[in-house]
C-alpha positions as a Python dict, from the first residue, in 0.01 Angstrom:
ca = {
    (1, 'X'): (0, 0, 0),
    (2, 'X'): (-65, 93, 334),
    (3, 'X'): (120, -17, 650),
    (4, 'X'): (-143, -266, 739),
    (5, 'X'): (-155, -441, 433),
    (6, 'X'): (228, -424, 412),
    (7, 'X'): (229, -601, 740),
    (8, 'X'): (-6, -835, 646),
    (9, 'X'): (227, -922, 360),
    (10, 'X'): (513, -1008, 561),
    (11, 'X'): (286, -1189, 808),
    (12, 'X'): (168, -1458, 519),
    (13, 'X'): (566, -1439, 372),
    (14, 'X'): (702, -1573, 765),
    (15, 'X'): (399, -1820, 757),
    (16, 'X'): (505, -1882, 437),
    (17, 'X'): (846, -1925, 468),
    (18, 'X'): (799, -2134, 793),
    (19, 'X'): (598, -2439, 592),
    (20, 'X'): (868, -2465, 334),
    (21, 'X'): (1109, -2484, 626),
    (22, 'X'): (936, -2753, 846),
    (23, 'X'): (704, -2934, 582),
    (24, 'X'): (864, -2919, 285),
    (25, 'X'): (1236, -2966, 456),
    (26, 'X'): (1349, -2658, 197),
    (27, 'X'): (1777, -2568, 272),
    (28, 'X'): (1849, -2250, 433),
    (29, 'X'): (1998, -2111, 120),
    (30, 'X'): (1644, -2214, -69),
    (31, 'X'): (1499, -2056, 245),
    (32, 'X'): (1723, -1719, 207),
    (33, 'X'): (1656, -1680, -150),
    (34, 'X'): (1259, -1657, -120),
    (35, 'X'): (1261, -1430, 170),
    (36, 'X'): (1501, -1213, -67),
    (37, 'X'): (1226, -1266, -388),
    (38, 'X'): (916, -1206, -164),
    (39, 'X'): (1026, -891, -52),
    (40, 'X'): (1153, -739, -361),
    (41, 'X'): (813, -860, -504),
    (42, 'X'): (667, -730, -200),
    (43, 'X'): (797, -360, -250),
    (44, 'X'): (699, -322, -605),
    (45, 'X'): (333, -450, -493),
    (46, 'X'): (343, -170, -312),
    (47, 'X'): (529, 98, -519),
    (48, 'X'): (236, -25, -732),
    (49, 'X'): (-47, 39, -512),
    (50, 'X'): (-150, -332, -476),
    (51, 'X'): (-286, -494, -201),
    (52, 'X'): (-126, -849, -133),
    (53, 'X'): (-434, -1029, -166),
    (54, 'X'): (-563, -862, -454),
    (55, 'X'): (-255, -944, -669),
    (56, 'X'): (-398, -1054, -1031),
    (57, 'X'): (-256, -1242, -1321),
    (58, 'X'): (-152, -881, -1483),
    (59, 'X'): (60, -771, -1154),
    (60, 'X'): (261, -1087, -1161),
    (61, 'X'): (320, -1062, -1515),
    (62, 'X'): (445, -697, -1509),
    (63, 'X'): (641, -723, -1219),
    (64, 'X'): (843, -1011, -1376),
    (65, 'X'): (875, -808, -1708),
    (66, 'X'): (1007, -544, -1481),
    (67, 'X'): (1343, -826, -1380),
    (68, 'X'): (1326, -946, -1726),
    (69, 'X'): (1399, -619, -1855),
    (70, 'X'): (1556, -428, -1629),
    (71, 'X'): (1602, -36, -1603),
    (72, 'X'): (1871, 139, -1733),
    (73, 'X'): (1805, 436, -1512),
    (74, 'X'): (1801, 309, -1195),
    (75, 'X'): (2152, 140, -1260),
    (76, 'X'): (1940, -201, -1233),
    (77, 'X'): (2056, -470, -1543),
    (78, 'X'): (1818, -753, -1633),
    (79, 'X'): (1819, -1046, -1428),
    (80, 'X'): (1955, -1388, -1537),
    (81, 'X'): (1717, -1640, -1698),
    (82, 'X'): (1801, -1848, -1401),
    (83, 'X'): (1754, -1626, -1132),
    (84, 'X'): (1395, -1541, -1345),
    (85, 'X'): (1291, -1914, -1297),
    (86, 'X'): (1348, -1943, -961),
    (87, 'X'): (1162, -1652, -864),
    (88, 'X'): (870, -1748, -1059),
    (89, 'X'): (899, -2035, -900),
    (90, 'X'): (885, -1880, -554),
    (91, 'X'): (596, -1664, -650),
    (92, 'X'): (389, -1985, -754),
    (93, 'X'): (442, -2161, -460),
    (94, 'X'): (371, -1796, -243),
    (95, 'X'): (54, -1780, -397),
    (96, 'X'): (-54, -2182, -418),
    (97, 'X'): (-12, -2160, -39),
    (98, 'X'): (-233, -1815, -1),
    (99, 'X'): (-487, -2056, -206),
    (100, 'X'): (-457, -2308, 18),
    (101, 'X'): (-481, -2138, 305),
    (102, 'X'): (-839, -1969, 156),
    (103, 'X'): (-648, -1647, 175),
    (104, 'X'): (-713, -1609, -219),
    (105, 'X'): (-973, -1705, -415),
    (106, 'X'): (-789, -1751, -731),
    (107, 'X'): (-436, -1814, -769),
    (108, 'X'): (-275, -1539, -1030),
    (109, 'X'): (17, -1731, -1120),
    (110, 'X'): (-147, -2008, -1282),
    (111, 'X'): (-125, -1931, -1646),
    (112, 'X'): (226, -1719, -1577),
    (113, 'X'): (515, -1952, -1754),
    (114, 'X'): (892, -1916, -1716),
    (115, 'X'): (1185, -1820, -1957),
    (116, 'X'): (1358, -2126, -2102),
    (117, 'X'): (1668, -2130, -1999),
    (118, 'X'): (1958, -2232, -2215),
    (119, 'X'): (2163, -2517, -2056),
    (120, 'X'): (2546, -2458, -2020),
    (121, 'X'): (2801, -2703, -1977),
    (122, 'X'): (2941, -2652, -1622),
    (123, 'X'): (3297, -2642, -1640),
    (124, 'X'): (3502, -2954, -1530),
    (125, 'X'): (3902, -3016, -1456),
    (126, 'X'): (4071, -3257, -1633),
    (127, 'X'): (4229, -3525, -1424),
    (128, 'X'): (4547, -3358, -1433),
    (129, 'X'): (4424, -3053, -1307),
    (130, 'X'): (4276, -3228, -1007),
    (131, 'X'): (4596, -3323, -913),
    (132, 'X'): (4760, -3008, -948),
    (133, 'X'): (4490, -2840, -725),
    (134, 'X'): (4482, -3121, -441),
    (135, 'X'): (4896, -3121, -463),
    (136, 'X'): (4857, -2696, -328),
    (137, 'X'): (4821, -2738, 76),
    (138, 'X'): (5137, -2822, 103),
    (139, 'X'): (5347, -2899, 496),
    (140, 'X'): (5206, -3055, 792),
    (141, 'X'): (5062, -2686, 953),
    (142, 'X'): (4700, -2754, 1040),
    (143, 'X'): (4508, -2524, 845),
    (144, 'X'): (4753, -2724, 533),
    (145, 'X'): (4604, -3101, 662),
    (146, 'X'): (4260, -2930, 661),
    (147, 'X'): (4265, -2766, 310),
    (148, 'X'): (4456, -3124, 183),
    (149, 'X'): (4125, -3322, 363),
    (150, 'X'): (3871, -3053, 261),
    (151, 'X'): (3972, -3072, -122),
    (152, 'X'): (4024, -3455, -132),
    (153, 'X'): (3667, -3533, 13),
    (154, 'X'): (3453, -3257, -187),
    (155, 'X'): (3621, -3415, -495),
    (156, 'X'): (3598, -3785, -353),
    (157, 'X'): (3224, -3748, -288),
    (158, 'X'): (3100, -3490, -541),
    (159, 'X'): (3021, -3284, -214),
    (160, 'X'): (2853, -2883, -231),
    (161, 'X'): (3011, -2659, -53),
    (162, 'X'): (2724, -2611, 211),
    (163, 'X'): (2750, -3017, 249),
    (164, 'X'): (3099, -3000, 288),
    (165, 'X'): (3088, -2692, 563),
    (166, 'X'): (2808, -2914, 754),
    (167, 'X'): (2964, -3207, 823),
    (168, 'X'): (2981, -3327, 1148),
    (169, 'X'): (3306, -3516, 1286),
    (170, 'X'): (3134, -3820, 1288),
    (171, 'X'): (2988, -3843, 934),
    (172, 'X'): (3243, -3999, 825),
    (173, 'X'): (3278, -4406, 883),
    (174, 'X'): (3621, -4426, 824),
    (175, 'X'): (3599, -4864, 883),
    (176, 'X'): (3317, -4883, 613),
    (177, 'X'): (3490, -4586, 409),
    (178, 'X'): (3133, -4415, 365),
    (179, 'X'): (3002, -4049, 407),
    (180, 'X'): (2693, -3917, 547),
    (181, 'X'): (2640, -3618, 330),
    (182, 'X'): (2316, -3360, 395),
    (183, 'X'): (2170, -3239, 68),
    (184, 'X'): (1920, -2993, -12),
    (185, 'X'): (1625, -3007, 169),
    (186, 'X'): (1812, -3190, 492),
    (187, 'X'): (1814, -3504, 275),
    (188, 'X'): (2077, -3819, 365),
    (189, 'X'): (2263, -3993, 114),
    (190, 'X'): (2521, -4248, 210),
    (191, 'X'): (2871, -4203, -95),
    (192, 'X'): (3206, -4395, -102),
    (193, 'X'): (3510, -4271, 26),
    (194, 'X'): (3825, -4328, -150),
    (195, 'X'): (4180, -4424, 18),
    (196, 'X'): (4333, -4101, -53),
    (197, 'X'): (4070, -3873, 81),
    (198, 'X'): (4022, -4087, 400),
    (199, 'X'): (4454, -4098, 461),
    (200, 'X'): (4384, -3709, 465),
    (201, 'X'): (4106, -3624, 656),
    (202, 'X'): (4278, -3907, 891),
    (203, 'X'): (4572, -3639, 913),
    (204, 'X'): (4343, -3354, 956),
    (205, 'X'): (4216, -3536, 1241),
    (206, 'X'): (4482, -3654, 1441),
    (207, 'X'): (4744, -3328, 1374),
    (208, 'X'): (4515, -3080, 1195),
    (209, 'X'): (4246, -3003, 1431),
    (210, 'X'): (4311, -3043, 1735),
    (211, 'X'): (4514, -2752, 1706),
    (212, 'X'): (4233, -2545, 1534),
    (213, 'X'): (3976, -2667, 1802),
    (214, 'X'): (4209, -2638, 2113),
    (215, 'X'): (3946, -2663, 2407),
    (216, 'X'): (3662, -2595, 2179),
    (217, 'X'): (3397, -2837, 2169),
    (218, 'X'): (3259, -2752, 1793),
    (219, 'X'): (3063, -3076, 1596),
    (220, 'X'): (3172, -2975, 1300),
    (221, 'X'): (3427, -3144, 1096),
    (222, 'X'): (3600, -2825, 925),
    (223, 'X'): (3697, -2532, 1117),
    (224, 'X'): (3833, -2241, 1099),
    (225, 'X'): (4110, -2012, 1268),
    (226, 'X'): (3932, -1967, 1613),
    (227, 'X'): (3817, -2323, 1599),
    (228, 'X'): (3492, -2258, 1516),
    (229, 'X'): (3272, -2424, 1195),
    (230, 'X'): (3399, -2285, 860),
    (231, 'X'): (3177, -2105, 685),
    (232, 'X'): (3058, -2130, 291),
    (233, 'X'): (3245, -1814, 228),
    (234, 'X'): (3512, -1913, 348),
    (235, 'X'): (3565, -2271, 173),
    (236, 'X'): (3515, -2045, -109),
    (237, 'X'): (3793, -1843, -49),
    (238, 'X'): (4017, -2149, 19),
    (239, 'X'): (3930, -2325, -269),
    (240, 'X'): (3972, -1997, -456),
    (241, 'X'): (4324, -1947, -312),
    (242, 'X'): (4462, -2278, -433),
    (243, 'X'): (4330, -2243, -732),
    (244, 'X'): (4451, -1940, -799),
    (245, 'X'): (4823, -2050, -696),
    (246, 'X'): (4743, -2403, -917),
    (247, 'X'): (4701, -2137, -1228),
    (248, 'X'): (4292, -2270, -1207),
    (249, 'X'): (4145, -1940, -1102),
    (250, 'X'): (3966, -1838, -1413),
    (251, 'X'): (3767, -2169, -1390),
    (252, 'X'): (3766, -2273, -1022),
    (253, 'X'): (3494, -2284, -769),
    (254, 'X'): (3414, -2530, -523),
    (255, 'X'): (3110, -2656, -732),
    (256, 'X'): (3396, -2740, -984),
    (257, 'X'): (3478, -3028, -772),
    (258, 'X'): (3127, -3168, -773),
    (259, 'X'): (3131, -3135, -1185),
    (260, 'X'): (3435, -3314, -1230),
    (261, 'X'): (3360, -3573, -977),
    (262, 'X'): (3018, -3676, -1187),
    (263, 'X'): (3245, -3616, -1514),
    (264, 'X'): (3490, -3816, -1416),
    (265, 'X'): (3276, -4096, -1268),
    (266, 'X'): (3061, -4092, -1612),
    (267, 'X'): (3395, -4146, -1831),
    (268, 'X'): (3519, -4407, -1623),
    (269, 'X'): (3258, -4630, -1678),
    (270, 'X'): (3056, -4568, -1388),
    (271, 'X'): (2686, -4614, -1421),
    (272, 'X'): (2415, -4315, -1431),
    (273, 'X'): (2189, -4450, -1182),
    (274, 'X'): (2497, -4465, -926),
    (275, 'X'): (2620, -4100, -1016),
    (276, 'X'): (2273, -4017, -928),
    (277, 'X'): (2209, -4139, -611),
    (278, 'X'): (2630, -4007, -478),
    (279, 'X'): (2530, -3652, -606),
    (280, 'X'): (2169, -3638, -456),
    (281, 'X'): (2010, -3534, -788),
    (282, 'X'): (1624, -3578, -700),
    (283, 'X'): (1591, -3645, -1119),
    (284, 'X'): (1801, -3796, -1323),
    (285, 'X'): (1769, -3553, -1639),
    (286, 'X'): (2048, -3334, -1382),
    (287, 'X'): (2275, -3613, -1401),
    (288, 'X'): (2282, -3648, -1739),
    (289, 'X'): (2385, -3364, -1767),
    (290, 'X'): (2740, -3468, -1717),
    (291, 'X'): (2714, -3758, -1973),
    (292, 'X'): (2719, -3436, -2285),
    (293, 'X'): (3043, -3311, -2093),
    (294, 'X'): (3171, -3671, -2097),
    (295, 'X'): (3093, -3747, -2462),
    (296, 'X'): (3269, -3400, -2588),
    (297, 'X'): (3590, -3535, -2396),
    (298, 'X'): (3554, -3873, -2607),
    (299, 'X'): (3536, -3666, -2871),
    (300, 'X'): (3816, -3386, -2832),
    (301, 'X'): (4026, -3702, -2744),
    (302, 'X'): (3958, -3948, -3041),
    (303, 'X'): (3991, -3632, -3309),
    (304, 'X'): (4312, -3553, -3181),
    (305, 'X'): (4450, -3881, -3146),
    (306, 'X'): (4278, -4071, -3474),
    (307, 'X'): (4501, -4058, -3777),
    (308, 'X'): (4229, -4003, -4041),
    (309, 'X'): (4007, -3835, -3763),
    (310, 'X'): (3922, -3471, -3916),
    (311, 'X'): (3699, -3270, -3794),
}
């Protein structure tokens, strides 16, 4: 390919990249992972000699057999059916919007079709194990009331970790116990707060951060060290670090929080619609989800508690 046509490609990938951003409302980390898919898929167009507007049905194809497959002697494994589906996704909508734009006549993704993906079970703590994590930041030192109000809400609102990271100081209506949580694609939703995650972030506020913030002037509700808004990485390696001293390493991540928060929700009683709308999930197929993991708890429970229950 030469260097015109290379920079032609990343020309149509910014323009690209820029209408998911401001008309389709797409989350930086949606954002992040296209750029990363377009430019892979960029330099085997042209390690293949193919011009970016002359891509056909047979170059998409091959280059995703290429992932699917892998190559043994360039150290490079096969990529996850998951990871396939979203960049086959990305590719579709890179070359519906070269169609749309009359950049292409015909679109060569059309007839190209995803792996199926197998579902797994996300895993989920058990009640107990929630308390045992939340019950690590232990003292009154400030980073302990942050880590103490940072665990309580993500589990109290079935938060992400990049929801959790953007809050702002006054998402939180502490008089009508409600959040203000941003989703993927910037989108609102409005979730309960319960008493023992508002009592902490309450003591985050009042002895926790100031400290953190000193002079600072940062929106953001969790900080770090120098005051300044905590990143993903590192709730992750909070979270990870109480986990780890909680004995829940092997099956701890901050998305574990959102899991059991839907799980736990589900087996309580609560209803689907309402887990839903607190989580965000655009379709409710997602949600239910969580009702299989709540059945096989029924289950494990009643065959180890029912007398003439054998499996």
């Amino acid at each position: 390919m030469a260097v015109a046509e290379a920079t032609s490609l990343q020309a149509h990938v910014l323009d690209f990249l820029a209408y998911l951003e401001f008309e389709r409302g797409l989350s930086r980390n949606t954002l992040e992972a296209y750029r990363s898919d377009l430019l892979q898929y960029g330099a085997w167009l042209s390690d293949h000699g193919v011009a970016p507007l002359e891509v056909e049905h047979a170059d998409v194809a091959a280059f995703l057999a290429s992932l699917a497959e892998g190559d043994p002697d360039a150290d490079r494994p096969p990529v996850a059916p998951a990871t396939l589906q979203r960049k086959v996704a990305c590719l579709r909508s890179f070359h519906r919007h070269l169609r749309r734009e009359d950049l292409i006549v015909d679109d060569p993704t059309v007839h190209i079709r995803a792996p199926r993906q197998s579902r797994r079970l996300p895993k989920v703590l058990t009640r107990r194990e929630v308390d045992k994590l939340l019950a690590q930041p232990i003292g009154t030192e400030p980073a302990a009331l942050r880590d103490r109000a940072m665990l309580e809400l993500m589990y109290a609102c079935g938060l992400r970790a990049s929801e959790a990271v953007d809050l702002d100081v006054g998402d939180l209506d502490f008089e009508d116990a409600i959040l203000r949580a941003r989703g993927k694609g910037s989108k609102e939703r409005l979730v309960p707060v319960g008493g023992a995650a508002i009592r902490a972030v309450t003591a985050y506020l009042q002895r926790g951060r100031p400290a953190l913030v000193g002079l600072g002037h940062e929106p953001r509700l969790f900080v770090n060290h120098r005051g300044q808004g905590l990143t993903r990485q590192g709730l992750y390696k909070i979270v990870q670090r109480h986990a780890v001293t909680a004995g829940l390493g092997e099956k701890m991540s901050p998305h574990t929080l959102r899991h059991s928060f839907a799980t736990h929700l589900l087996a309580g009683g609560c209803d689907l619609r309402a887990v839903q709308e607190m989580l965000g999930h655009a379709d409710i197929a997602t949600t239910q989800l969580y009702t299989h993991l709540s059945a096989d708890r029924l289950k494990d429970v009643y065959f180890g508690a029912h007398p003439r229950a054998t499996r």
